[in-house]
C-alpha positions in Angstrom: 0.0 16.0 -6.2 0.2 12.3 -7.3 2.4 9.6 -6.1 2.4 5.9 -7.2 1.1 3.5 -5.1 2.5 -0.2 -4.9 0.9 -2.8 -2.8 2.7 -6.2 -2.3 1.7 -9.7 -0.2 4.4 -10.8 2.0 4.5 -14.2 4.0 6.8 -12.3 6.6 5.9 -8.6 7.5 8.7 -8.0 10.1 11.2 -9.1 7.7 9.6 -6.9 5.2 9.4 -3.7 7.2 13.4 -3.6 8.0 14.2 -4.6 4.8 11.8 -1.6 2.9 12.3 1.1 5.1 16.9 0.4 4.4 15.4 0.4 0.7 12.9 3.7 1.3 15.1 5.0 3.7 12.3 6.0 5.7 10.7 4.0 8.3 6.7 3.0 7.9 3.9 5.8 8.8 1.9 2.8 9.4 2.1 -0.5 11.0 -0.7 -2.7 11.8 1.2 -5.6 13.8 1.2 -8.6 11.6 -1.0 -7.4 9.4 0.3 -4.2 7.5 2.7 -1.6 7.2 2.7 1.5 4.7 5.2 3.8 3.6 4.8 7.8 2.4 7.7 9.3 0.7 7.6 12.5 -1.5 7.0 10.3 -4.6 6.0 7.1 -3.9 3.1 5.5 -1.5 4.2 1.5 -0.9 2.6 -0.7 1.2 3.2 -4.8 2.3 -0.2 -7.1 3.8 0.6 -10.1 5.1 -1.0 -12.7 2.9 0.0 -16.6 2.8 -2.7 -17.5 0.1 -0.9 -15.0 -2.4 2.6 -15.9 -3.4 5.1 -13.5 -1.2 5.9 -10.7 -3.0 3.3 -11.0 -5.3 1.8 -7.5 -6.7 -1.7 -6.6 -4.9 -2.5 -3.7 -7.1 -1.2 -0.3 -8.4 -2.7 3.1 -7.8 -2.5 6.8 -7.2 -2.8 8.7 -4.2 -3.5 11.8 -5.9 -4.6 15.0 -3.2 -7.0 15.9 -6.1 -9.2 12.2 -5.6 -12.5 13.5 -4.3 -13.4 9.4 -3.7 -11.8 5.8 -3.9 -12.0 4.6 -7.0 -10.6 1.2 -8.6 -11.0 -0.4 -11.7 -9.1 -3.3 -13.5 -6.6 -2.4 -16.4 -5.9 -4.0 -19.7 -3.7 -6.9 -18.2 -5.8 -7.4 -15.5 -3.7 -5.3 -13.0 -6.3 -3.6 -10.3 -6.0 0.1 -9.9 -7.1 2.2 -6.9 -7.2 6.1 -6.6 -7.8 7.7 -3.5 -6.4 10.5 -1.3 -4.8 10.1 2.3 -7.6 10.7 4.2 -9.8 7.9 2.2 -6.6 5.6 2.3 -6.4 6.2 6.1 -10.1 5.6 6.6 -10.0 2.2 4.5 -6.8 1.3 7.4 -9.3 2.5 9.9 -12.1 0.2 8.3 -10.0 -2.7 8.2 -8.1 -2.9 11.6 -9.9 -0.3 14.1 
């Protein structure tokens, strides 16, 4: 199964975690406090990073989480849009990486 994955910046994560999860209607399966939050619905995998060099609500990349993704892969589209693949384990694992 594949859902779309959207990543945004945001200059205020709190702000953007109540304001997603009315939108989602589903509160985040991940928060990393003032770093990250990411959401998991039936269709769609969305998540904000806090970033104040990056304009808030500026796109991050697109991707796939598709249960089929035997790695992460990204590469960089046509209009220079970055586009990761992965599966939920490798996305959690990246998470892990990150922030412990």
């Amino acid at each position: 199964m594949k859902k779309i994955h959207i990543a945004l910046s945001t200059h205020n994560l709190e702000d953007s975690i109540k304001e997603y999860s009315q939108r989602l209607s589903v509160q985040p399966t991940v928060i990393i406090e003032g770093e990250y939050a990411l959401w998991r619905t039936e269709t769609l995998n969305f998540s904000v990073r806090q970033d104040t060099e990056s304009k808030s609500g500026s796109l991050r990349h697109l991707g796939w989480e598709d249960s089929e993704a035997m790695e992460f892969t990204k590469d960089i589209d046509v209009n220079g849009i970055m586009w990761e693949r992965f599966n939920q384990q490798h996305q959690l694992d990246e998470i892990k990486d990150l922030w412990g």
